[in-house]
C-alpha positions as CSV (number, residue, x, y, z in Angstrom):
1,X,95.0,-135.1,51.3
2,X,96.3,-132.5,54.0
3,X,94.0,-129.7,52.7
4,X,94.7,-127.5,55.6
5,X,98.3,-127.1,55.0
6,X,99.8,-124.2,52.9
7,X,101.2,-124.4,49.7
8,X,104.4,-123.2,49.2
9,X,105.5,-120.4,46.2
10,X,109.3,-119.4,45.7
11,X,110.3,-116.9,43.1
12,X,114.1,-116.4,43.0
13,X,116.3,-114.0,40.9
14,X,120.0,-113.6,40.7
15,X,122.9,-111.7,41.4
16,X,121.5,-109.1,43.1
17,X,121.4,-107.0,46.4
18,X,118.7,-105.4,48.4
19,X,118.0,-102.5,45.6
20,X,114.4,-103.1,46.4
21,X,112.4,-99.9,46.9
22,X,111.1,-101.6,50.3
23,X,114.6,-101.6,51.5
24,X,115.1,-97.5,51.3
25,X,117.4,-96.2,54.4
26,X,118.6,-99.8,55.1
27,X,120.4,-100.6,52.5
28,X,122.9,-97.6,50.1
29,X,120.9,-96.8,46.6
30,X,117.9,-99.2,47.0
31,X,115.7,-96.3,46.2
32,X,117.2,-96.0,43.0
33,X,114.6,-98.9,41.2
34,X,110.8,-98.6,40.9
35,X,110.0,-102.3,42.6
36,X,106.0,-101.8,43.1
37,X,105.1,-105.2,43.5
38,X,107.6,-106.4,45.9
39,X,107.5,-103.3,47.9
40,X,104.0,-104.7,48.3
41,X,105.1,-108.1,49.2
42,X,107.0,-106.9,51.8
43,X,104.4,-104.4,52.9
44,X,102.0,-107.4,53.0
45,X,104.3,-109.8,55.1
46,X,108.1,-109.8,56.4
47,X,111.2,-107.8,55.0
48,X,114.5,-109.2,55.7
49,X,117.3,-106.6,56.9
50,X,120.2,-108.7,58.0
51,X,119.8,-112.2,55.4
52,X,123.1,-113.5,53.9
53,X,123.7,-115.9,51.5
54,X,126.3,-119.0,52.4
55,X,128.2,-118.4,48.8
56,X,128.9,-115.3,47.0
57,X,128.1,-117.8,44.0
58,X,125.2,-119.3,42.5
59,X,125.5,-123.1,42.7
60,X,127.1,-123.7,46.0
61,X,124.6,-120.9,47.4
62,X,121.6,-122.7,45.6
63,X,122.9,-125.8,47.3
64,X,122.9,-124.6,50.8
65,X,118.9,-123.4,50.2
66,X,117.9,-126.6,49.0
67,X,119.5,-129.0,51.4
68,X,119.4,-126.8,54.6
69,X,123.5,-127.2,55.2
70,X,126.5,-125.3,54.5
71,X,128.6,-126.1,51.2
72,X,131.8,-127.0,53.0
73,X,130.1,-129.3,55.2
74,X,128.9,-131.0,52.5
75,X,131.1,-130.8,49.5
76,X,129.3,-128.6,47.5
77,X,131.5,-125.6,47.7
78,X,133.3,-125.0,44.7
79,X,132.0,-123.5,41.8
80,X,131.6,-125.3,39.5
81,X,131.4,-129.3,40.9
82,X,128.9,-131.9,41.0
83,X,129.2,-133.4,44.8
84,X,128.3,-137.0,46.8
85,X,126.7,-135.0,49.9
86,X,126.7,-137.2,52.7
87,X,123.6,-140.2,52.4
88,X,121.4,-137.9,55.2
89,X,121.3,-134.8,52.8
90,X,118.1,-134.7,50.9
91,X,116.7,-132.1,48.3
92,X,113.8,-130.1,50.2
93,X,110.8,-130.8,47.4
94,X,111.6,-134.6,48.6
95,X,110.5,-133.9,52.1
96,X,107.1,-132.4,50.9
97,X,106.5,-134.9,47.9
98,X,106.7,-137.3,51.0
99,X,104.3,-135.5,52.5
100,X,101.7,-135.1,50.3
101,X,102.7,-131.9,48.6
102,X,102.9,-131.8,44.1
103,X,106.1,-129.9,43.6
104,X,107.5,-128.4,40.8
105,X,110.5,-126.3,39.4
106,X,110.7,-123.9,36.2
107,X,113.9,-126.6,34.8
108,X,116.6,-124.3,36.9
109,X,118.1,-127.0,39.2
110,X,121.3,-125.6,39.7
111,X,122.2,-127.6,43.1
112,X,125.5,-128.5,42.6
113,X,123.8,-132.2,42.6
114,X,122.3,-135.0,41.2
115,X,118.2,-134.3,41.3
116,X,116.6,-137.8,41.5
117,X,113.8,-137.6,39.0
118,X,110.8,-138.4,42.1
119,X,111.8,-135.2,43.7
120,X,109.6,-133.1,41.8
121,X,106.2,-133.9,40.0
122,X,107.3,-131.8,37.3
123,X,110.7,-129.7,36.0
124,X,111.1,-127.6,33.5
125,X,109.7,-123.9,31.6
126,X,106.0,-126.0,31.8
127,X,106.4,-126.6,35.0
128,X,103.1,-124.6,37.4
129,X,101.0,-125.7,40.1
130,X,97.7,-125.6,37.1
131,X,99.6,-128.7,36.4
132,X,98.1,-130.5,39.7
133,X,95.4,-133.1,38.3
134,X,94.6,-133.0,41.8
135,X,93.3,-128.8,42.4
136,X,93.0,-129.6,46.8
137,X,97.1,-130.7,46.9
138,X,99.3,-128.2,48.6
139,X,101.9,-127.4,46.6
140,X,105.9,-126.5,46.8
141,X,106.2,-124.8,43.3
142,X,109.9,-123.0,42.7
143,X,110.1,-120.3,39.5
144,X,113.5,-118.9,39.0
145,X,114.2,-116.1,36.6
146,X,117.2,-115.3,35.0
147,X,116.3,-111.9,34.2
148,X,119.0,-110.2,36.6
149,X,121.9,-112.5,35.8
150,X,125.1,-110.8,35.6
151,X,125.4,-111.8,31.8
152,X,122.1,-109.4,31.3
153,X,124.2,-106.4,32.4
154,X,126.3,-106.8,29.3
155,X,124.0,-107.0,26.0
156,X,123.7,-105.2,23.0
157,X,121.7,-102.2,23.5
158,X,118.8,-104.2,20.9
159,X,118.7,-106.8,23.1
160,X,118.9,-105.1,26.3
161,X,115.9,-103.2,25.1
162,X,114.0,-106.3,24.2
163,X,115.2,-108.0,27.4
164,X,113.5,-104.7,29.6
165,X,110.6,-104.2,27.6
166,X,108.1,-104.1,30.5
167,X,109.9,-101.0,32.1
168,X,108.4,-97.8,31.1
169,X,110.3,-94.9,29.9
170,X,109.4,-93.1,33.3
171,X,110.9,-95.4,35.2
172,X,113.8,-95.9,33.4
173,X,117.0,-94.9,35.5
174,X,118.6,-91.7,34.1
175,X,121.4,-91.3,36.7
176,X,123.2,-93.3,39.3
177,X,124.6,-93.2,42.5
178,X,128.0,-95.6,41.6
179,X,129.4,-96.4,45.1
180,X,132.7,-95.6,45.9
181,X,134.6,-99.0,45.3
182,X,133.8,-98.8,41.7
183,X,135.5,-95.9,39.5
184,X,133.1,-93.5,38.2
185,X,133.3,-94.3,34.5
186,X,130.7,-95.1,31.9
187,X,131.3,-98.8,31.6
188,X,130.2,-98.7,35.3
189,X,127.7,-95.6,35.1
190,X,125.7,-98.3,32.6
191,X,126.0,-101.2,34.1
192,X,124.9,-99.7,37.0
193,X,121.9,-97.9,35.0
194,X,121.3,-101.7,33.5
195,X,121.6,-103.3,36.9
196,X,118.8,-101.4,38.0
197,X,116.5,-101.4,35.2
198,X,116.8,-105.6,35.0
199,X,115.4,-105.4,38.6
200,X,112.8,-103.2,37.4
201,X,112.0,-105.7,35.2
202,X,111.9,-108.5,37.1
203,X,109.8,-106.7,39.4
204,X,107.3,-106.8,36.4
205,X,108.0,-111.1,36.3
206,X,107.2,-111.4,40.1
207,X,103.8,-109.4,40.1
208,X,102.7,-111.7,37.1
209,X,103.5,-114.8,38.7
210,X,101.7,-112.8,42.1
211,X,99.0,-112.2,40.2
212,X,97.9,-115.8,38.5
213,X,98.4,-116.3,42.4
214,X,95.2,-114.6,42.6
215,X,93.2,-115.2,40.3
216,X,93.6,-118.8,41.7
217,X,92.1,-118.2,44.3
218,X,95.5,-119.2,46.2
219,X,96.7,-116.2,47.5
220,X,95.8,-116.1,51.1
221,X,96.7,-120.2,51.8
222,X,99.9,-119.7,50.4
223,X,103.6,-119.1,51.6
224,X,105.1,-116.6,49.0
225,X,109.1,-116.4,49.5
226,X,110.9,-114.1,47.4
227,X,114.8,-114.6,47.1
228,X,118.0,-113.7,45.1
229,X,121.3,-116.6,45.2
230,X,124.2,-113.6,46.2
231,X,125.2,-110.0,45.7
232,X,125.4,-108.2,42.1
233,X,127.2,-109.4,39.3
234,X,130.2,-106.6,39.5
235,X,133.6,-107.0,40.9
236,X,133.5,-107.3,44.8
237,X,130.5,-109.0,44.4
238,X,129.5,-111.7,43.2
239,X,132.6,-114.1,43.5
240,X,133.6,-112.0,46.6
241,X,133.7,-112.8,50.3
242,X,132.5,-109.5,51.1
243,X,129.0,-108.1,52.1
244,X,128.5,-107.4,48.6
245,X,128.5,-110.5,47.9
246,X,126.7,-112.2,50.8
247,X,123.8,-109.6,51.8
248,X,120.3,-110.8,50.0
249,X,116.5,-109.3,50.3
250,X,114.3,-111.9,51.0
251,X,110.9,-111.3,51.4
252,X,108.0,-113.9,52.8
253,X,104.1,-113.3,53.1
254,X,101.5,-115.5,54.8
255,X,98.3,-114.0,54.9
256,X,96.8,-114.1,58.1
257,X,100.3,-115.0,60.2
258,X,103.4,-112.7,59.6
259,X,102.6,-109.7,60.3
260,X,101.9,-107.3,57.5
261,X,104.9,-104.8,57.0
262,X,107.2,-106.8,59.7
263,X,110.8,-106.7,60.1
264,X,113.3,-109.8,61.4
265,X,116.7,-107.6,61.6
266,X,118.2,-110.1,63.6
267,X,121.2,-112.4,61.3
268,X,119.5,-114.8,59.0
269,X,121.0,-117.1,56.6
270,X,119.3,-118.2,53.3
271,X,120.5,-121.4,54.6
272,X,117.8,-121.3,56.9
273,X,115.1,-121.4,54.4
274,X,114.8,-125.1,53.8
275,X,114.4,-125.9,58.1
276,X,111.7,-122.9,58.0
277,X,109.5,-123.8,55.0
278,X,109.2,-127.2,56.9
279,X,108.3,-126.0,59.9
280,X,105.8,-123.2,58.7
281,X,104.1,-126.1,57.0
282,X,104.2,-128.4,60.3
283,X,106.6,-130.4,58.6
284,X,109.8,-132.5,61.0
285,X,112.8,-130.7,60.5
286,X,115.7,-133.0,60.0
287,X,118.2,-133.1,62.2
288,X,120.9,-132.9,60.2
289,X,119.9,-129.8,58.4
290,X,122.8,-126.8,59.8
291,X,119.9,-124.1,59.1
292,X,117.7,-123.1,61.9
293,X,114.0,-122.3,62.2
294,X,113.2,-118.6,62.3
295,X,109.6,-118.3,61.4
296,X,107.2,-120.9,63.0
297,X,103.9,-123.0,62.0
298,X,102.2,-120.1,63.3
299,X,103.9,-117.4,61.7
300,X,105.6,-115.9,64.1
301,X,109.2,-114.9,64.3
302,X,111.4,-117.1,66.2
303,X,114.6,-116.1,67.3
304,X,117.9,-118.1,65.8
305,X,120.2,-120.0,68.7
306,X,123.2,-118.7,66.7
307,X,123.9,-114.6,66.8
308,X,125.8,-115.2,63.9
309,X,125.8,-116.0,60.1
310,X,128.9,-117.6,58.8
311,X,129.1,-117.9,55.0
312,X,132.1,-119.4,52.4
313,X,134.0,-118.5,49.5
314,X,135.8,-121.2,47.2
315,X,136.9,-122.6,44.1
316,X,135.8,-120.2,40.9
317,X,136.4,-122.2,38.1
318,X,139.8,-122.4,37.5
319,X,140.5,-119.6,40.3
320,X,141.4,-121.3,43.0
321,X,140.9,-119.3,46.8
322,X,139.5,-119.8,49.9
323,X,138.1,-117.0,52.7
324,X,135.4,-117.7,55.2
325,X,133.7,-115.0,56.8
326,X,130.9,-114.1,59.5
327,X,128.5,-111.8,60.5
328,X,126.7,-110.7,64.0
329,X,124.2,-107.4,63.9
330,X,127.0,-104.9,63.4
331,X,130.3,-106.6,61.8
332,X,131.6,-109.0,59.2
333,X,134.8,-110.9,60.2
334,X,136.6,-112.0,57.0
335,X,139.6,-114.6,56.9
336,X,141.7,-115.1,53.5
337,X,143.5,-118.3,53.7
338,X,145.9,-117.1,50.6
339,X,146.1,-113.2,51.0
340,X,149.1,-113.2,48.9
341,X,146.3,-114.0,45.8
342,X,144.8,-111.2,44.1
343,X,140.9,-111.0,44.8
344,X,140.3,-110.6,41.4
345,X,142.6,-113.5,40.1
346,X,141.8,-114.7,36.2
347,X,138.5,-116.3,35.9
348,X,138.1,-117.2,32.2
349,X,134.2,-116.1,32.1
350,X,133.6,-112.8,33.8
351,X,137.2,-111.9,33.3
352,X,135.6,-111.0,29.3
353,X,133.1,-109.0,31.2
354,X,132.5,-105.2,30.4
355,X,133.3,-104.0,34.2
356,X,135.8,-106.3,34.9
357,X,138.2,-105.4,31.7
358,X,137.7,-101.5,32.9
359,X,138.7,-102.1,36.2
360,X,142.0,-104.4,34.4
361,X,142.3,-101.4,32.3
362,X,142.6,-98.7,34.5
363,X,144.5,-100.7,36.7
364,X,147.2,-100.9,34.2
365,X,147.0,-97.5,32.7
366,X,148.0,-96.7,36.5
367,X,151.0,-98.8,36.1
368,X,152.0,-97.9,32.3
369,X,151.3,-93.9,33.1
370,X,152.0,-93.4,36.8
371,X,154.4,-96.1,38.4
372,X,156.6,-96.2,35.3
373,X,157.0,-92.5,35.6
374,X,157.9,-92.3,39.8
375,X,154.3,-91.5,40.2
376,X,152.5,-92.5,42.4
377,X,148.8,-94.1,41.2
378,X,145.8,-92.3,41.4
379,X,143.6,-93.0,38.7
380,X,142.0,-95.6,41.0
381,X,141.0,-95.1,44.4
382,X,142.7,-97.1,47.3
383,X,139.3,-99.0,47.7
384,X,138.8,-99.9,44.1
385,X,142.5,-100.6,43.2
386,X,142.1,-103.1,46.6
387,X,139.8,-105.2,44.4
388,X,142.2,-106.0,41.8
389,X,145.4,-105.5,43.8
390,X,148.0,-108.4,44.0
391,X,147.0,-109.7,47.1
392,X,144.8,-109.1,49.9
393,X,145.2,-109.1,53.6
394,X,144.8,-112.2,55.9
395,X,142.1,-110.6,57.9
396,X,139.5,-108.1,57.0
397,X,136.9,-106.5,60.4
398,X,134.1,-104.1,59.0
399,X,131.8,-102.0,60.9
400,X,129.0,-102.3,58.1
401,X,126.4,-100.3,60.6
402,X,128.6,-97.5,60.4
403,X,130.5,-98.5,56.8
404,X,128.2,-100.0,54.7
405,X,130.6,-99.7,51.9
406,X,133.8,-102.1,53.7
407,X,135.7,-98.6,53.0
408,X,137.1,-99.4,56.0
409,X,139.3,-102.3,57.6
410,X,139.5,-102.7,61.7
411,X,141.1,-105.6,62.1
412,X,144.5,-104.5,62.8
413,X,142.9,-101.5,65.2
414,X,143.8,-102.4,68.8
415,X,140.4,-100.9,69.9
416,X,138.7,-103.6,67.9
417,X,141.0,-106.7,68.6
418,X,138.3,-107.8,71.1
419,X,135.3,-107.9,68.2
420,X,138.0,-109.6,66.1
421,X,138.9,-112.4,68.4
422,X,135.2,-113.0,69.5
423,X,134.2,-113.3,65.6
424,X,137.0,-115.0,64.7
425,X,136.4,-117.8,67.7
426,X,132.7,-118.4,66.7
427,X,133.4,-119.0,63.0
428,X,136.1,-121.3,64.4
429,X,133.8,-122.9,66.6
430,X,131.2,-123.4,64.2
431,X,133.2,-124.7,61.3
432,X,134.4,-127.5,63.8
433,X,130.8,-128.4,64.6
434,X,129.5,-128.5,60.8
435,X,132.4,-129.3,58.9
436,X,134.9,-127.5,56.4
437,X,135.9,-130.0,53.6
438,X,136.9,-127.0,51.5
439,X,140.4,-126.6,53.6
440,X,141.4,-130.1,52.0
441,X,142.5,-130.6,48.9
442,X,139.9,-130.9,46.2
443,X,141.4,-133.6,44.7
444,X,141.0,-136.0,47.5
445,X,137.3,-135.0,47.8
446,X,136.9,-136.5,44.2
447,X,138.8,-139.6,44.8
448,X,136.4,-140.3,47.7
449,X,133.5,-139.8,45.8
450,X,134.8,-141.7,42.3
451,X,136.6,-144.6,43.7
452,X,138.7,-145.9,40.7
453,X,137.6,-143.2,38.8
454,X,133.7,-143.7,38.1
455,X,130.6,-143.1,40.0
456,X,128.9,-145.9,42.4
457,X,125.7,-147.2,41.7
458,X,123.0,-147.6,43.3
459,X,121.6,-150.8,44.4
460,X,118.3,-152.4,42.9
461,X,115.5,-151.7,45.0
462,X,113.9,-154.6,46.5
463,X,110.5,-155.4,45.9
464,X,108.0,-157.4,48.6
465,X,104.9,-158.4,48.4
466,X,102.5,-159.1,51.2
467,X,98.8,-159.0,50.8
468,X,99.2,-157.4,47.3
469,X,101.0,-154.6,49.0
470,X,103.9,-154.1,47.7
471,X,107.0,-152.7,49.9
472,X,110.1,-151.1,48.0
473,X,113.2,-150.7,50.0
474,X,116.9,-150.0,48.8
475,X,120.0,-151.3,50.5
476,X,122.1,-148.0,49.3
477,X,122.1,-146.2,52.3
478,X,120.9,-142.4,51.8
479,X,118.6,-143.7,48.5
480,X,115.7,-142.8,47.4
481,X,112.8,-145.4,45.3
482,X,110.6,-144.3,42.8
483,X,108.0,-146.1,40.6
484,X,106.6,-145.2,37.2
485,X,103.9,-146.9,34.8
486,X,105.7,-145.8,32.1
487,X,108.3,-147.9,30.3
488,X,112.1,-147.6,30.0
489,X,113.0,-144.7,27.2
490,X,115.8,-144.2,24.9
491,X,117.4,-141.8,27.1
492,X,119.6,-140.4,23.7
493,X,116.0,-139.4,23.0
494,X,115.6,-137.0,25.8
495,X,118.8,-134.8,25.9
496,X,121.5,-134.4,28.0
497,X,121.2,-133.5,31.7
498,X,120.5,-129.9,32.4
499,X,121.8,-128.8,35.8
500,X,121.8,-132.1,37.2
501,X,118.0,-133.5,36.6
502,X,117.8,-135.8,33.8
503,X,114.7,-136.0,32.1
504,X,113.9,-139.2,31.4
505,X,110.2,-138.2,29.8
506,X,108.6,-140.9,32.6
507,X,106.2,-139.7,35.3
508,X,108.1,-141.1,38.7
509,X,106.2,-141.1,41.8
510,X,108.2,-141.0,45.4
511,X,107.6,-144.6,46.7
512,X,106.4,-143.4,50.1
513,X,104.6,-146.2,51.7
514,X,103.3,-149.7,50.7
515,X,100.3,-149.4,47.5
516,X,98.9,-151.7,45.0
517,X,99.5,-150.9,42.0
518,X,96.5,-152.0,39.0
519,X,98.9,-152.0,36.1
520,X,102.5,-153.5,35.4
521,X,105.5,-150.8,37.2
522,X,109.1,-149.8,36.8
523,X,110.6,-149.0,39.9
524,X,114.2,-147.4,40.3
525,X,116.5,-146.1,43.3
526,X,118.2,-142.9,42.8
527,X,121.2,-141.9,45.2
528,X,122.9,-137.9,45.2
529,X,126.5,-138.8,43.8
530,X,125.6,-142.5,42.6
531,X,124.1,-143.0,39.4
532,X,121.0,-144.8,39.5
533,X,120.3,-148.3,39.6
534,X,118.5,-150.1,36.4
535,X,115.1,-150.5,36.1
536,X,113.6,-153.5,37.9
537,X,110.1,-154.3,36.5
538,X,107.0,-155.6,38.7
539,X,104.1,-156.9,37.4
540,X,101.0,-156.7,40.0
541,X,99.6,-159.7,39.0
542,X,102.6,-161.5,39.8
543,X,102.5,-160.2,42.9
544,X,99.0,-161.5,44.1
């Protein structure tokens, strides 16, 4: 077993920007939450200034970390879907089970995608590296907390208490800065206030699962990446093609190569996690991946070939919209291919939300008590009645540098038609390299990937013997075999599928390479899209 190389630690969170005490003076009101223990992770390794997510959303943006490729490219763009990627996509805990590595995630597989049951070693709120029978495996071991979820923001004071209990009346947030695109009202003041406070609190989660870290003894052989899926759960965030909604604080530490207190400020995508992690672990990147590389086997930063970050907004639910947009060092190019749709068209879920009925509400007192008068409106500002307005324009150019609020737009400026055109080109360019399957219509995607109506399925696996080796292969191409010495279950026994893993209650191993097994085998093939083939039973005596 590869002793030598690192294990691998992610601790995710969602809906939220960089309000992280570490990033003070680089992004507006981060200083406004008490986040000790990631202030030290970043003062230990690498803070993240420019990182954008590829989804404002949490499944497609999930999807591009996991697989190392843009949503569009592969078909897992729309919120929410359940997508046949093309047969070279993988799931990133594959590539290290392959390689030695016990994997494991705490049961939140929100991928947009099938997970093939020999992708992880374990899944589910058990799931920790103390699991390994094995104490000398590396590890790739993914916790995700839900504690800043959007739905948080909107609780009963009782359970919002509950829900924060580890934040200490000193550090509870008594006023707040609310930016300018949201009105100044209480339904804002305290989601803002609660905003905050969840991040508090989950800054508490983090340093526990930090410290088991070391009393392990695991600390300083260990990759710890800290991430969150997209921006805050408020209008113009989440759900928005905006820097709100794209602009992420990811942290990473690796004792004894990043630099301690570093800074990469040039564009990163979350994206390019997946190509990274297998390169800081001396892992082949595959070629297919659309991520790039920016921190190497040794730790240090490497620069990205692209200057830019290009990320995607589609299909909410039943609101149906499309915008891509991009972003170099100082702007964010925006394109709305249906500007005559409201950016804040009826979504059945967060339209019930606390914020987004104010915003409705004062929206329409604007129209009941001003317009029907020969008024003109004023209860919102321009910015924050441009979030629920009737439409939006094709194109939107911020200076974020120099506007970090989008307050306001350039692109129609003739002084900036140059920047406009050159960003506009390169997200041209680079959708025609990777792919945009989310400027077709959905529906033919799903025909495509449901001929007649159902699911493919994948072959059998094929079982040789040579030597009492035995040799699994599958014919499906893009599958995946695994093998289990437990029998076939009842699977009305073990629940229904949670975020696409199914768990079947059998151990699966990833069939890697030929082995001889002692006792009698199940072995199965597993395809992303397909469902998976029956069991085919081998018997090892047989096979001698």
């Amino acid at each position: 077993m590869p002793t030598s190389r690192p294990n691998v630690l992610w601790i995710s969170t969602h809906d939220i920007n960089p309000h992280l005490g570490c990033y003070a003076g680089v992004w507006p009101g981060a200083e406004q939450a008490h986040t000790p223990h990631l202030d030290a992770l970043a003062a230990e390794g690498m803070r993240f200034d420019r990182a954008f997510s590829a989804a404002p959303v949490c499944g497609p943006s999930r999807s591009a970390i996991i697989t190392g490729c843009f949503p569009p490219a592969i078909g897992t763009m729309h919120m929410r879907t359940r997508a046949t990627p093309p047969p070279e996509v993988q799931l990133l805990p594959q590539y290290f089970r392959a390689a030695g590595y016990w994997t494991g995630n705490s049961s939140f597989t929100d991928f947009q995608t099938d997970v093939p049951n020999p992708v992880y070693d374990e899944v589910g709120d058990h799931a920790h590296w103390r699991l390994r029978k094995d104490l000398e495996q590396p590890f790739f071991m993914a916790f995700h907390g839900l504690i800043t979820h959007e739905s948080q923001l909107y609780l009963s004071d009782e359970e919002f208490s509950r829900r924060t209990a580890d934040v200490p009346d000193e550090h509870r947030v008594t006023a707040v800065d609310v930016p300018p695109y949201h009105p100044d009202t209480e339904v804002f003041r305290t989601a803002w206030k609660r905003y905050l406070e969840l991040i508090i609190q989950m800054d508490h989660w983090v340093g526990s699962i930090l410290e088991q870290l070391e009393e392990d003894g695991l600390a300083d052989n260990t990759i710890v990446v800290f991430w969150s899926d997209h921006g805050l759960g408020m209008p113009r965030g989440k759900r928005w093609a905006s820097e709100l909604g794209f602009r992420e604080p990811p942290l990473i530490r690796w004792p004894g190569k990043t630099a301690k207190g570093s800074v990469y400020d040039e564009p990163v995508a979350l994206m390019d996690l997946a190509p990274t992690m297998l390169a800081m672990c001396g892992l082949a990147v595959p070629g297919h991946m659309h991520g790039e590389v920016f921190l190497g086997p040794d730790g240090a930063p490497r620069t990205r070939i692209s200057d830019y970050v290009v990320s995607a907004r589609d299909r909410m639910g039943e609101q149906e919209d499309t915008s891509r947009s991009i972003r170099d060092r100082r702007f964010r190019y925006t394109r709305h291919l249906h500007p005559d749709r409201s950016p804040m068209g009826h979504c059945e879920y967060p339209d019930h939300l606390a914020t987004w009925t104010e915003l409705r509400r004062l929206f329409a007192r604007e129209a009941q008590q001003q317009l029907a008068f020969g008024e003109p409106p004023s209860i919102l500002t321009d910015l924050q009645r441009s979030i629920v307005a009737a439409s939006k324009p094709l194109e939107e150019l911020f200076d974020v540098e120099a506007d970090p609020h989008e307050e306001h737009n350039l692109a129609a400026r003739p002084e900036y038609a140059d920047t406009r055109e050159r960003l506009s080109d390169a997200m041209d360019a680079w959708l025609a390299k990777v792919g945009d399957l989310g400027q077709g219509p959905e529906q033919e995607l799903l025909a495509e990937w449901r001929p007649d109506g159902h699911r493919p399925r994948c072959a059998e696996p094929v079982v040789q013997t040579q030597n009492r080796l035995i040799t699994l292969t599958c014919p499906t191409d893009g599958s995946i075999v695994g093998w289990t010495t437990d029998p076939p279950q009842d699977l009305a026994r073990t629940g229904p599928p949670f975020n696409g893993y199914v768990d079947d209650g059998r151990a699966w191993h990833l069939y890697v390479e030929p082995f001889s097994p002692r006792d009698p085998i199940w072995v199965k093939s597993w395809r992303i899209g397909f469902d998976a083939s029956a069991d085919v039973p081998v018997n090892p005596l047989s096979a001698r």
